[in-house]
C-alpha positions as CSV (number, residue, x, y, z in Angstrom):
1,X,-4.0,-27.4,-2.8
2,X,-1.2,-25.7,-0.8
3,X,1.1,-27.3,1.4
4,X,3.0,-26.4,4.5
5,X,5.9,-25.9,2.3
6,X,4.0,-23.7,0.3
7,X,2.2,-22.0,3.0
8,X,6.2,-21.3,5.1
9,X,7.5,-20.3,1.8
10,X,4.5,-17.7,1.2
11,X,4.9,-16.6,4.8
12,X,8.4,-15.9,4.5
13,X,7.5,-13.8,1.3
14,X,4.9,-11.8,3.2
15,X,7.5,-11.0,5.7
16,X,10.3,-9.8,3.3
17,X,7.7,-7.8,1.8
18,X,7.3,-5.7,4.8
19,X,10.9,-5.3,5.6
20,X,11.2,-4.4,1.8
21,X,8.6,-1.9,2.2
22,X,10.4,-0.9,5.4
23,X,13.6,-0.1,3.8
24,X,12.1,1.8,1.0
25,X,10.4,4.1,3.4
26,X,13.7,4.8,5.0
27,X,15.2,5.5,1.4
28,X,12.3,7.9,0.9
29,X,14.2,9.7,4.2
30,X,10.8,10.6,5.4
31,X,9.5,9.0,8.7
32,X,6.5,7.4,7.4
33,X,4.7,4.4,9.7
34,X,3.3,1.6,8.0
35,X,-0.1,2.4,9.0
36,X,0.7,5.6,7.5
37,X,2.0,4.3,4.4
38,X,-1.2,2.0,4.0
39,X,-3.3,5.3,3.9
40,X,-1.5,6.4,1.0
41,X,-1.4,3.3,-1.2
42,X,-5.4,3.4,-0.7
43,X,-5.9,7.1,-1.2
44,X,-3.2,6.6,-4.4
45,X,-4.7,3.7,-5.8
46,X,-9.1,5.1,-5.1
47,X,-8.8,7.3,-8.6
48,X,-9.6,10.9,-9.5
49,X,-12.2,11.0,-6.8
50,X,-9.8,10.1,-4.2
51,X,-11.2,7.9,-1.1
52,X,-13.8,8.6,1.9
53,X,-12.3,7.8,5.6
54,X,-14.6,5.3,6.0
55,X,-13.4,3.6,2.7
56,X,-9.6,4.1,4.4
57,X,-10.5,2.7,7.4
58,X,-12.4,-0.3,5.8
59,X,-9.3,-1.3,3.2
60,X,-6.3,-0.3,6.1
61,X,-8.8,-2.5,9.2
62,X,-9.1,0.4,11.4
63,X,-11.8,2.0,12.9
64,X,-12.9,5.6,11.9
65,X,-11.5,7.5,14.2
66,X,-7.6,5.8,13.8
67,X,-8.0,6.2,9.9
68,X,-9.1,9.9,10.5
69,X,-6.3,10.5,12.5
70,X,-3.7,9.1,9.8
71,X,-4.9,11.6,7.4
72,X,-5.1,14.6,9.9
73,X,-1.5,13.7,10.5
74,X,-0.3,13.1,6.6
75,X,-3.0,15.9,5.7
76,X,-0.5,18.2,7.6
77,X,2.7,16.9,6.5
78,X,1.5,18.1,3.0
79,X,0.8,14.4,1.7
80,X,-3.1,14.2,2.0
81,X,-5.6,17.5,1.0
82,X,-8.8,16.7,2.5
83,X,-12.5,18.3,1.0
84,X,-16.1,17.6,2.0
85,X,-18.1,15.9,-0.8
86,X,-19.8,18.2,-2.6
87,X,-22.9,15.7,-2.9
88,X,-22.9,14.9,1.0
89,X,-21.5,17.5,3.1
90,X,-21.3,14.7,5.6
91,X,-18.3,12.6,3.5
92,X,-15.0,13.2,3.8
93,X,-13.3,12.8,0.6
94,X,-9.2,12.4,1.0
95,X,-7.1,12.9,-1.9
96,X,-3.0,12.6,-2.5
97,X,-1.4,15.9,-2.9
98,X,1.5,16.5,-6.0
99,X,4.1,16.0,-2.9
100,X,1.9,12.6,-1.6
101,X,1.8,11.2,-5.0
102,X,4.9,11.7,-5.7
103,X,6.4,10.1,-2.1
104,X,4.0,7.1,-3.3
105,X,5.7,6.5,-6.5
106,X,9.4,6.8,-5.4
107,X,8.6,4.3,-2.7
108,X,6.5,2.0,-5.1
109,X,9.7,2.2,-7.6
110,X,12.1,1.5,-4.6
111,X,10.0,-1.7,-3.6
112,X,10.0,-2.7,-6.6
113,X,13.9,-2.4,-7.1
114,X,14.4,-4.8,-4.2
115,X,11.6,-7.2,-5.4
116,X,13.0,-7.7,-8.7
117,X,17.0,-7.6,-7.5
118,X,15.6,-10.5,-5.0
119,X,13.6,-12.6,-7.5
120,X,16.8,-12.1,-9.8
121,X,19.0,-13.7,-7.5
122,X,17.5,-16.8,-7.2
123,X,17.3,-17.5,-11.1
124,X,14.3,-18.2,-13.0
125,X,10.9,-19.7,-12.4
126,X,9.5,-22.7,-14.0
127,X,7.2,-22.5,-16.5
128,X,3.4,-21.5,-15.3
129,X,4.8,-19.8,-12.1
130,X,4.1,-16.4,-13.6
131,X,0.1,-17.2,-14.3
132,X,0.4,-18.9,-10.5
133,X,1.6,-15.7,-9.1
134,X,-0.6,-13.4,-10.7
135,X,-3.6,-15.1,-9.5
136,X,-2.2,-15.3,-6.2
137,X,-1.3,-11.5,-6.4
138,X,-5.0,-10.7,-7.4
139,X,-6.3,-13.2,-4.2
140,X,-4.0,-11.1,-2.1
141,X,-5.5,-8.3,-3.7
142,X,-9.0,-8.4,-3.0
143,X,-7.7,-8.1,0.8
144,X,-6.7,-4.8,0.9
């Protein structure tokens, strides 16, 4: 069971986790929106054979067309190649390029930075947080 406590205190996480990722966008000194940024942690994350628009659009909550957009736009800023599916000529398939992937890991690092600096300045965790958080990480997951 989660309390209210709880509940605030995983609210207030959620919320610094944006403005985290917020920050390290504006360290990567690239104007990159959220939305934007969302596209490339699916594309990054969908494996060799990259991700379809629909599969974007599906794991971002868009529509089609908005998802389609975000790659046209990050497709011509050199982040995003973009390739019919040889087995469906009908399926986009969306793929990082060496610049995209590379834009996705210093921000990843940079977020990560923050997120350990911040859990480091209010001390340890008692023990079974860890397990707690993991399975909490996975359940948050699943979402998206």
């Amino acid at each position: 069971m989660v309390d209210e406590g709880m509940t605030g205190a995983l609210e207030r996480i959620a919320y610094g986790s944006v403005a985290i990722t917020i920050v390290a966008l504006g360290d990567a000194a690239l104007e990159i929106t959220l939305p934007q940024w969302r596209v490339l942690v699916v594309v990054g994350g969908s494996g060799d054979d990259g991700a379809t628009v629909s599969e974007i659009a599906t794991r971002i909550g868009a529509a089609v067309s908005p998802a389609s957009k975000l790659v046209t736009r990050l497709e011509r800023r050199g982040l995003l190649r973009t390739a019919k599916d040889p087995a469906d000529r009908r399926v986009t398939r969306v793929r990082l390029t060496d610049a995209g992937a590379a834009l996705r890991v210093q921000v990843l690092d940079c977020r990560r930075d923050y997120i350990q600096r911040v859990a480091a300045s209010v001390g340890s965790a008692p023990a079974g947080t860890g397990a707690y958080l993991a399975r909490l990480g996975e359940a948050f997951a699943a979402l998206g």
